[in-house]
Every structure is written in C-alpha cells, then in structure tokens.
Steps between C-alpha positions, in 0.01 A plus 500: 500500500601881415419821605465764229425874499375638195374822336474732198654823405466698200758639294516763259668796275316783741805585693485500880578880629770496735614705770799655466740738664533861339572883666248636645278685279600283206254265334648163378527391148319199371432343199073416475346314212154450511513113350256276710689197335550190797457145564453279842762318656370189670740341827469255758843479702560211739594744825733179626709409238464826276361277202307704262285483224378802258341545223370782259125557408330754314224633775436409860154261446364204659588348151888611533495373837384136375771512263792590743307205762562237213835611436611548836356132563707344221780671646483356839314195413660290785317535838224730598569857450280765836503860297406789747401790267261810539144514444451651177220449293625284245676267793151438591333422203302204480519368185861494512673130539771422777718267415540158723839566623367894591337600819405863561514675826370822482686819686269707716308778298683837436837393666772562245722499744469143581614359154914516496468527086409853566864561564595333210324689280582791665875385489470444133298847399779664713800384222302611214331805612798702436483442111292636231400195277283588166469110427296243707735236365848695588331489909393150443876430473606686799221373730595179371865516539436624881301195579759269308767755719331351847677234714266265669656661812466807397090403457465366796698777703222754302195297581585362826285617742546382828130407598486372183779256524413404844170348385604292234769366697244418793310310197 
C-alpha cells in the first residue's frame, strides 16, 4: 500500500507579477502580454519516497481527471495506491471511474494548506516566473525540465509534512 498526494495547477503565458526591489518613488519595469494561452499539470507525489508521477492535460475536467486516474494506475499498477487530494468539483464527479488499484481520500473542504503539492507548485511557478515566455511549448520544456531536475529527495524534503508523514507511517 502507498500514500499519494495529488493535485492540479495551471500553467500559462500570463506572466506572474512579481515584487521587486526599486528606489523609492520608482515604479518597476515589467514586461505584460495579455495571452491567456495555458495548460494543466496533473501530480500525485508519494510524500515517503518522493516518487512522482505527472502528466499534461488540456483543461482541469472530471474527464481530464479520469484520464490522469488511468494513467497514474498503469503507472503504479503494483499494490493499492490511497490519493489524498482536494475537493474540487471534478474530483467528485460521479460518473467518473476509479481504477482498482486507486482509493480516494478526500482532504477537508477549503484547506489548501493541507495538500504538500501546493508547495510544489508553488516551488515550480517560483523558477519560471522570472521569464517572459511567448510560446506555451518553450514553458512546457522548462516546467518539464524542473520536474525531470527533482531528486526523489529533493520531493520528498518539499512535500514532507510532518503530520503528514506521521500518519502514513502509523498505517
């Protein structure tokens, strides 16, 4: 049996503002395009052993969220796979199928804070909010080649949380 955390972030051309320090009085400078261009990136991360699996979907749907279930199931096909994750609406959907080797445990409602892939993401949109990119394929590459730039170690150090790891141990 393994314990998974897993949520969705989306990712896209509008660039994040940023603070940054200037003189007082001075405005900073920053480049703004108005292209609404993105894409959801799908992770479950194994908080014990920093094992991961992502994957790249169009939208964030109760369809999309079948999809990554199946795939994430072929992935870790051996053993029984617990995946905390939020309450969102398409998480909840009923028509969508679970695989056998997938049991869902649902987070309390409105408690971001509780799911350690929060930090990932917010690890992640940290590195590449301080380029401009005017292709959704040329960030595809870099969010991809800072996931493929992770240690399990380094996953597991990010998405560790104590109370977190205490429970599945007690398991």
């Amino acid at each position: 049996m393994r314990v998974f955390v897993e949520d969705e972030s989306r990712v896209g051309l509008f660039p994040t503002p940023i603070r940054r320090i200037t003189a007082r009085g001075i405005k900073p400078i920053q480049q703004v395009q108005h292209v609404f261009e993105s894409y959801y990136l799908y992770g479950a991360v194994e908080p014990l052993s920093g094992q991961s699996f992502f994957f790249e979907l169009p939208v964030f749907s109760g369809d999309c969220f079948e999809v990554f279930l199946r795939e994430f199931s072929k992935h870790f096909w051996d053993g029984i796979n617990i995946m905390i994750l939020d309450n969102a609406t398409p998480h909840k959907a009923k028509r969508i199928a679970v695989p056998q080797n997938v049991m869902l445990l649902f987070l309390p409602p409105y408690s971001p804070e509780l799911n350690p892939m929060e930090r990932l993401w917010e690890d992640i949109k940290s590195r590449v909010s301080h380029f401009f990119y005017t292709r959704l394929e040329d960030l595809k590459n870099t969010v991809a080649s800072i996931l493929n730039s992770y240690s399990k170690s380094t996953i597991a150090s990010i998405t560790g949380y104590k109370y977190l790891i205490n429970a599945i141990n007690a398991l």
